[in-house]
C-alpha positions in Angstrom: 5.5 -4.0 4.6 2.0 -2.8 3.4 3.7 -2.0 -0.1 5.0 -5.5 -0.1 2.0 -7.2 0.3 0.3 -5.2 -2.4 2.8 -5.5 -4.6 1.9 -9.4 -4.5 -1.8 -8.0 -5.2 -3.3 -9.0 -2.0 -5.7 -5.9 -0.3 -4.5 -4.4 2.4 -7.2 -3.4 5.2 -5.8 -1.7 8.1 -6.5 0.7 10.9 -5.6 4.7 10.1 -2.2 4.9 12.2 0.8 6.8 11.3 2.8 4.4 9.5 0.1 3.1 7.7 -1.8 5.6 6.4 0.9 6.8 4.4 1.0 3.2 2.7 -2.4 2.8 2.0 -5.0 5.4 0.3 -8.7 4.8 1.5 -10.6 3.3 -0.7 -7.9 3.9 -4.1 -5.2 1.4 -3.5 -6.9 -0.5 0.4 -9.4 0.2 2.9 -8.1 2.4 6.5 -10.4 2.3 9.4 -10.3 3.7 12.7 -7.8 2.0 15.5 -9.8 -0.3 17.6 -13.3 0.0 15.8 -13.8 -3.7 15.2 -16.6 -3.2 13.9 -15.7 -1.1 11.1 -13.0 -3.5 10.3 -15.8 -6.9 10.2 -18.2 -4.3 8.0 -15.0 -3.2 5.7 -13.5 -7.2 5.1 -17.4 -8.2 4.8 -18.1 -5.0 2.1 -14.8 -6.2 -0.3 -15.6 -9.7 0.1 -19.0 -9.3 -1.3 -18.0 -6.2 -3.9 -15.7 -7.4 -6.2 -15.2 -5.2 -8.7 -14.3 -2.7 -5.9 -12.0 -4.9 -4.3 -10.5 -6.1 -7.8 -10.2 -2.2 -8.1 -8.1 -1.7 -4.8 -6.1 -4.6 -5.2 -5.0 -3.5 -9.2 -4.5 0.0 -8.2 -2.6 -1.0 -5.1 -0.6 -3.3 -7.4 -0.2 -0.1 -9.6 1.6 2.4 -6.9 3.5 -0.4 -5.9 5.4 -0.8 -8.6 7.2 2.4 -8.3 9.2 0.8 -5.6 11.5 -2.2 -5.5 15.3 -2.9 -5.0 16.6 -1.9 -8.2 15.2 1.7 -8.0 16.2 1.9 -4.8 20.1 0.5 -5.5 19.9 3.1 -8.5 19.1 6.0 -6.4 21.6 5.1 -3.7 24.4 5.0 -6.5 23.0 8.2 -7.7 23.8 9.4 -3.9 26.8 8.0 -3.7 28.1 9.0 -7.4 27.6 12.6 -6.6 28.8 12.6 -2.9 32.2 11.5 -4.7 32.1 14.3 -7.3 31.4 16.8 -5.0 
């Protein structure tokens, strides 16, 4: 989902859990901080609303990894699959 919303350039901002973490690199493509530190969270959304050449940055290079994914790589690597799970 995280790869989703980037790909529609809006910055993701979310706590470091498993799941997540793996969709979002701190401070190259969104903004992790720690589960439950509320805190953190209000200092992080108030930081990239008043930076935003850092938050343009995040959102374009969240844009960028994004856009290795989508449905028609994904269809072409499952016919890949599938093409050589016929042949043997």
């Amino acid at each position: 989902m995280i790869t989703e919303i980037t790909a529609c350039r809006t910055l993701a901002i979310v706590f470091n859990v498993s799941g997540l973490r793996g969709s979002v690199s701190h401070i190259e493509t969104g903004v992790l901080v720690e589960p439950g530190d509320i805190e953190q969270l209000v200092e992080a959304i108030t930081h990239l609303l008043m930076d935003h050449e850092l938050r343009n940055r995040l959102v374009e290079n969240a844009y960028k990894y994004a856009q290795q994914y989508g449905w028609d790589k994904t269809a072409r690597s499952f016919i890949t699959v599938i093409k050589r799970a016929i042949d043997g």
